[in-house]
N, C-alpha and C positions, 0 to 999 in steps of 0.2 A: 445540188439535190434539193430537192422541196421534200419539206418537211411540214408536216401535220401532228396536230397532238393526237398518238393513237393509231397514224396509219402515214407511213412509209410506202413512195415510189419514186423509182427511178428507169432512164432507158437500159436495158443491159447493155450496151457499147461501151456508157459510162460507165457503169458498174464496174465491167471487166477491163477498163483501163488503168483500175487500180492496182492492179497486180500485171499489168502489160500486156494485155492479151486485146486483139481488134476483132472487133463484129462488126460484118456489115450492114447487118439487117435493122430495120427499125421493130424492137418488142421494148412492150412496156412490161414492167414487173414489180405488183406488188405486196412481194411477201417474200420470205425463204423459209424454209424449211427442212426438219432434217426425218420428219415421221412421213410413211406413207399416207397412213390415214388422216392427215390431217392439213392434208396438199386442198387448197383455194383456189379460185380461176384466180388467173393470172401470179401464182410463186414460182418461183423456180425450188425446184428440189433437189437436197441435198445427199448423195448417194454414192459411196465408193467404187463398188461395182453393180448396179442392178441389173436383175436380170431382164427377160423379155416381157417375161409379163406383166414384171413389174411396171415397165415403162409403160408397156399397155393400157394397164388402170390405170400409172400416172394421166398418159393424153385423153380418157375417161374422164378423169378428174378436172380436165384444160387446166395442166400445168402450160405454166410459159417456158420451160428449160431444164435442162437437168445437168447439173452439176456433178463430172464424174472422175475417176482416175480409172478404168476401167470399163470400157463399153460392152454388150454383146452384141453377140452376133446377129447380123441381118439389118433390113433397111427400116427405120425407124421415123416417123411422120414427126416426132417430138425435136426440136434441136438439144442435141447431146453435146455439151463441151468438156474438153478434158482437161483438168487442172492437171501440171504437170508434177509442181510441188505439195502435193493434197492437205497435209496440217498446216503448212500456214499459208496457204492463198485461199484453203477457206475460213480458215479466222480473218483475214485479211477482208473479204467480203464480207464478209458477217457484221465485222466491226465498221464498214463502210456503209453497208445498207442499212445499219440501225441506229447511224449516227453516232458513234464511236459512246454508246451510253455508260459503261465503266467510268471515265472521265468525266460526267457530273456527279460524281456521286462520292462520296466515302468509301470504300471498298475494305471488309473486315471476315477475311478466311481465315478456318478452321480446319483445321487438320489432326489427324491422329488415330488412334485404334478404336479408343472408346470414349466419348464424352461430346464428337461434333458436335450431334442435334444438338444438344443440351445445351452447349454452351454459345452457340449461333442463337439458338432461340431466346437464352436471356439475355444478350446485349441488344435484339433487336426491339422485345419487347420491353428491356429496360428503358432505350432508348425515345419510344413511344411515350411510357410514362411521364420522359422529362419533355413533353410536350413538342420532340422534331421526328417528323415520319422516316420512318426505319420499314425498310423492305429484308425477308430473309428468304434465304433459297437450298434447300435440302431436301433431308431424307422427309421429313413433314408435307414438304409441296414448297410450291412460291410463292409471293403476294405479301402485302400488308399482314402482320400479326391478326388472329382473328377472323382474318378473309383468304385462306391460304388453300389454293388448289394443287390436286394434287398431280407430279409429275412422276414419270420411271427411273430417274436413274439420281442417286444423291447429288453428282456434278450433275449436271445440264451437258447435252451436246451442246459446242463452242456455238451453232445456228442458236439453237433452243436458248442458248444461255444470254447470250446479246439480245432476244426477244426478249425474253423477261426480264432481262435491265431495263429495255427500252420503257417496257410495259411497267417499269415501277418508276422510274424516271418521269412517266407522264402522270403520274398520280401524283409527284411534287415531293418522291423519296430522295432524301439526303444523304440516309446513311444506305449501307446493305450489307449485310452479315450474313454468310453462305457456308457453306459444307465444300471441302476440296477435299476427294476422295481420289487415294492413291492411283485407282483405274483412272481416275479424271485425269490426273497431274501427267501419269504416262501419256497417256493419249492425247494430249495436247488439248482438252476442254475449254482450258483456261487461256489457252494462247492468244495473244491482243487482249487481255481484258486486266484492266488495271489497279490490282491489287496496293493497298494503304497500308494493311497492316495486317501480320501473320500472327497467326496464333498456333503452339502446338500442343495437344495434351498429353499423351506419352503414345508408345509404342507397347503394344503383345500379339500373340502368336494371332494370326487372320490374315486371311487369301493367299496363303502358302500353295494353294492350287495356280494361283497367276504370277505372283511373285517369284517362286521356288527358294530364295534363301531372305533371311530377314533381314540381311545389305542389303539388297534390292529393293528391299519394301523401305528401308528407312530413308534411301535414295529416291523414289518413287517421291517421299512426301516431302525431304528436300527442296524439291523443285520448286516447290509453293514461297520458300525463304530467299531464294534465288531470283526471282521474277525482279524485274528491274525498276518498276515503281515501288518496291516494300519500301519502306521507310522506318516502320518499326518490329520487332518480331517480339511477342510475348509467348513467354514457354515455362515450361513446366519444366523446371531443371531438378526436382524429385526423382523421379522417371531416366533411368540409363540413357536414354536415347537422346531423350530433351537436352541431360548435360552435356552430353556429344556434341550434339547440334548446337548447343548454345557458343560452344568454343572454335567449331568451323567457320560458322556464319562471321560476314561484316558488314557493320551498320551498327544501329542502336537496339539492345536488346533489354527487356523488359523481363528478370529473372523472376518467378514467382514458386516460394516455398514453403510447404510446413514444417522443414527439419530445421531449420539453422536462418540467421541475416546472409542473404545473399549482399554482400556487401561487397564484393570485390565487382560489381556491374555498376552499372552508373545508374540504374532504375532498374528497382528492384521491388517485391512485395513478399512481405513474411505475414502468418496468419496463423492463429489459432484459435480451434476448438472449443469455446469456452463451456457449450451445454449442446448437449445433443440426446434424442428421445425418436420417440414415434411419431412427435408429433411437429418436430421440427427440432431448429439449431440457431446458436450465438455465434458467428464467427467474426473473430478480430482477423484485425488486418491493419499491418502497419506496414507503412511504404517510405519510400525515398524522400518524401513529402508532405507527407500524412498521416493520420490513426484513425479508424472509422470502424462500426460493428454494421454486421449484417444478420439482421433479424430475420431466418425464412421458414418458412413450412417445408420445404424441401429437407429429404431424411439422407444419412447417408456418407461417409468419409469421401465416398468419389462426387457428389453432389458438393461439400464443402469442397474440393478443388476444382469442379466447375464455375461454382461461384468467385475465387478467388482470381480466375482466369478471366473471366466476363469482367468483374471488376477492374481488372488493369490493363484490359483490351479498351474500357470504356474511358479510363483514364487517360492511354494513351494517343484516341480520339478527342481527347480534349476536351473530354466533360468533369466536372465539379467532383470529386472524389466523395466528398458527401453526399451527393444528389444523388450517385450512381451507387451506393449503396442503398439509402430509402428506394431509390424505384428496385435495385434487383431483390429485397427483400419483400414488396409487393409484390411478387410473381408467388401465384399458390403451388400451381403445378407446369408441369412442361408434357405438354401430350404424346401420352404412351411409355413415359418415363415414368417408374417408380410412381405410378399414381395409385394414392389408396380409394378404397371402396368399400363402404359397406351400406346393406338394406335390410330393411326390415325382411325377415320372413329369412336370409342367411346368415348364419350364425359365426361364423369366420371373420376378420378382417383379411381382405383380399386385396394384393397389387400386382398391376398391370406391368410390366416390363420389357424394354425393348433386347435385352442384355442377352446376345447371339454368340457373343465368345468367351472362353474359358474365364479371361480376366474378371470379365466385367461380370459373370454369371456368378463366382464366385462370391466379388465385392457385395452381389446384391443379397445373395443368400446369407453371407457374415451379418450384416445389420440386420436383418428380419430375422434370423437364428437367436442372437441379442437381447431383440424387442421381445420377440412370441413369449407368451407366459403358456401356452403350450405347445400342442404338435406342430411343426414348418412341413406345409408341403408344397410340393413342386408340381408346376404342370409345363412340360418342358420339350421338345423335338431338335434336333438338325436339320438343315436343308438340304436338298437332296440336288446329285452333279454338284455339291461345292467340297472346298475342303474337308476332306475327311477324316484327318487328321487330330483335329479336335474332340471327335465323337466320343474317342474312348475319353479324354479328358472329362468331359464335360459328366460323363457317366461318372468318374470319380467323384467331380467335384459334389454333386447331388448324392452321393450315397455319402459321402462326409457330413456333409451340413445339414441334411433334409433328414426331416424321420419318416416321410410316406411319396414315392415318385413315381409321376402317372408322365412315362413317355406318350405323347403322340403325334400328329402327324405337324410337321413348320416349313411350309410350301417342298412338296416332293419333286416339284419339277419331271422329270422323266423318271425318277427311280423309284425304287417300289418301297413302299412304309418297312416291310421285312427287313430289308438291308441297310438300313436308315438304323432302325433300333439294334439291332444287333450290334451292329457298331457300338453305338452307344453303352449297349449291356458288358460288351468286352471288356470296358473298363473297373466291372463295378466286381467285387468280392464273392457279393451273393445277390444274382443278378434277378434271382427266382423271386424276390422279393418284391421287384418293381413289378409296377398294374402298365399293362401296354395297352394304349387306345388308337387306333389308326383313324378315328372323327372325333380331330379338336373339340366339337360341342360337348359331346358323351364325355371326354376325360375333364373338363371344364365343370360342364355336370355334376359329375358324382365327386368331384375335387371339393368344390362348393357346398352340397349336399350333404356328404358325409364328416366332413369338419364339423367339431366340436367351438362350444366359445372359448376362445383364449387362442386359438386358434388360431396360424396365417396360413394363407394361401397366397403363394407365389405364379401368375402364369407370363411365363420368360419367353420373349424369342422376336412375337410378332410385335408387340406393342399397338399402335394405332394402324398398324397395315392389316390389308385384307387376305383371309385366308380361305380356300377351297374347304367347305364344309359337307362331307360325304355323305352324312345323315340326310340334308336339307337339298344336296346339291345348288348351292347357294357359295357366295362369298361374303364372308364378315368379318368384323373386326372381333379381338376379345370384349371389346365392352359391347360389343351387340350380341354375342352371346348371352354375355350374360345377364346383362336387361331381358332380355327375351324369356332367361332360366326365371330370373325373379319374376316378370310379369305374369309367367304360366302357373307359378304358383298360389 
């Protein structure tokens, strides 16, 4: 295979001899892909079953091929081949035509219900700090910390995902710190891609619409500890799930706690609390090896177990236990997480939040309920076609902790805003109480707006993602809302 920094080609005869399949034909091909929209003269594209028309705009497009387990029907000008075994002879390609890029690299997944992003994104930009290029790949997007574009799905398709090793591989990345998202793990994403070191942070109620019981979700993330390059697994043995999984798994396991010396593991990390506020936190942290603080602006009891976790994710990649606290306490914020805000001309202090499930929605409301020196309110939705399960929780939890909740809308997907809130409201006591907004901007608005100082506002769900905005018919993020609210003023 000839190999270029940046661009990948080979004939498909070879290609497909890797998985034992013969073409007679001579095509060159170079690219794969697993999006329609994003098919190049000469890729083959990646497609379980497409349909007719699909393949039509593919040869539109001069695809060279298409990769399928599932043809339709009729006679097709495109060459169609059919993998027989579909998850791993397209990993198997994948990891062939982009030069098996897992294996330069450091490899550090993240798994669990709620803390991924967070805690992918500090080891990677910690890792930056201590002056060696760190790639991450999540709910955020791809790319270098700072230069990170955005993709659709927290794993990467197995294609998409060997692209964007490859593609940080050639920018001269060492490490890469990524999101394994339980959807990912079933579905084989990560297949051939060769994981260094697991991380888990706990397990709660989410995607009980795909999972159906929470055995199967805690097996779904499993998988990621299983993968036969791990070497090390650092976990969250706090968390029911974590201690479970800490005592199934074998290999070397990196226990990290804030209740007790996890001393019965051979590496371990205990951590405490020392000062925590609005405006930041002291965390100690003593380990198997070590004693070190971490100094951060980051607020939050779930934030200080991010931080503990990046920390001995980063140890256990072999960096200085001191170094790797200075640089994770140089990180101010993590995008779309818990970030605060405030401007001239709104009277509130206001945070951003990505926190979509009961746990995490909670966690986030406890600290800012805490801090507020007066009213917490909430600007809050469900997604709509997902678990619904949650809804009335989450209705709970906000009439608990919040003094003022303005439901509105958090990507509806196909269902209509009514049946969305409703949900939500079935949980609450006195439901009549809550303000319903069906246009994120308006309930954003008058949230900001009508807040007093001493005041927080919470708006939870999307964090840095973009949402459908009814008013504007537009799509934005909450901080472009709210820029937009301050500048009109």
């Amino acid at each position: 295979m000839l190999e270029v920094r940046g661009c990948y080609h080979i004939q498909l005869s070879d290609l497909l001899s890797v998985v034992g399949y013969e073409y007679d034909h001579e095509l060159f091909v170079s690219g794969m892909v697993s999006r329609l929209d994003s098919i190049e003269r000469g890729d083959v594209w990646v497609k379980y079953a497409p349909t007719v028309e699909e393949v039509c705009e593919a040869e539109e497009k001069n695809v060279s091929a298409i990769f399928c387990a599932v043809t339709p029907s009729g006679q097709m000008n495109v060459p169609l081949i059919v993998l027989k075994n579909w998850q791993s002879e397209v990993a198997l390609l994948a990891q062939e035509f982009y030069a098996d890029p897992s294996s330069h690299m450091q490899m550090i997944g993240v798994t669990g219900t709620n803390g991924k992003t967070s805690v992918a994104y500090l080891i990677s930009r910690a890792i930056q700090s201590m002056n060696k290029q760190s790639g991450y790949i999540g709910t955020l997007g791809y790319g270098l910390p700072g230069q990170l574009k955005k993709m659709g799905l927290t794993t990467p398709h197995v294609v998409d995902m060997n692209h964007y090793l490859a593609n940080l591989r050639d920018k001269d990345a060492e490490y890469i710190a990524f999101e394994a998202s339980s959807h990912g793990l079933v579905q084989g994403r990560l297949e051939q891609v060769a994981v260094d070191i697991a991380v888990f942070t706990n397990l709660t109620h989410e995607h009980m619409d795909y999972h159906k019981t929470i055995n199967d979700y805690l097996s779904a993330k499993k998988i990621l500890f299983q993968m036969p390059t791990v070497a090390s697994s650092v976990i969250n043995i706090d968390d029911p799930s974590g201690q479970y999984l800490s005592k199934q798994l074998k290999g070397v396991i990196w226990a990290c706690s804030f209740k007790g010396y996890p001393r019965s593991y051979a590496k371990w990390s205990f951590a405490q609390l020392e000062l925590e506020g609005i405006h930041g936190m002291v965390l100690s942290i003593l380990t198997h090896q070590s004693k070190v603080k971490i100094k951060s602006k980051l607020i939050g009891e779930f934030n200080a177990y991010n931080l503990l976790l990046a920390h001995a994710a980063l140890c256990s990649a072999g960096f200085d236990s001191e170094k790797a606290a200075i640089a994770l306490g140089s990180i101010d914020v993590i995008p779309g997480r818990m970030v605060p805000l405030q401007y001239e001309g709104i009277q509130p202090l206001v945070f951003i939040d990505f926190a979509h499930t009961p746990d995490a929605f909670e966690h986030v409301l406890k600290v800012l309920k805490q801090q507020a020196k007066g009213r917490l309110w909430v600007v809050f939705g469900c997604g709509g076609d997902r678990d619904q399960i949650k809804r009335p929780k989450m209705g709970t939890i906000s009439e608990r902790l919040a003094d003022i909740i303005c439901i509105t809308s958090d990507n509806n997907r196909g269902e209509d805003f009514e049946s969305i809130s409703q949900a939500i409201l079935s949980g609450m006591k006195c439901p009549h109480l809550t303000q319903l907004y069906p246009c994120r901007f308006a309930a954003i608005e008058h949230a900001v707006s009508a807040a007093k100082p001493g005041d927080v506002v919470l708006i939870a769900g999307m964090g840095d993602e973009k949402s459908y905005i009814v008013s504007s018919h537009a799509e934005m993020t909450d901080l472009e809302i709210l820029e937009s609210i301050v500048y009109a003023k």
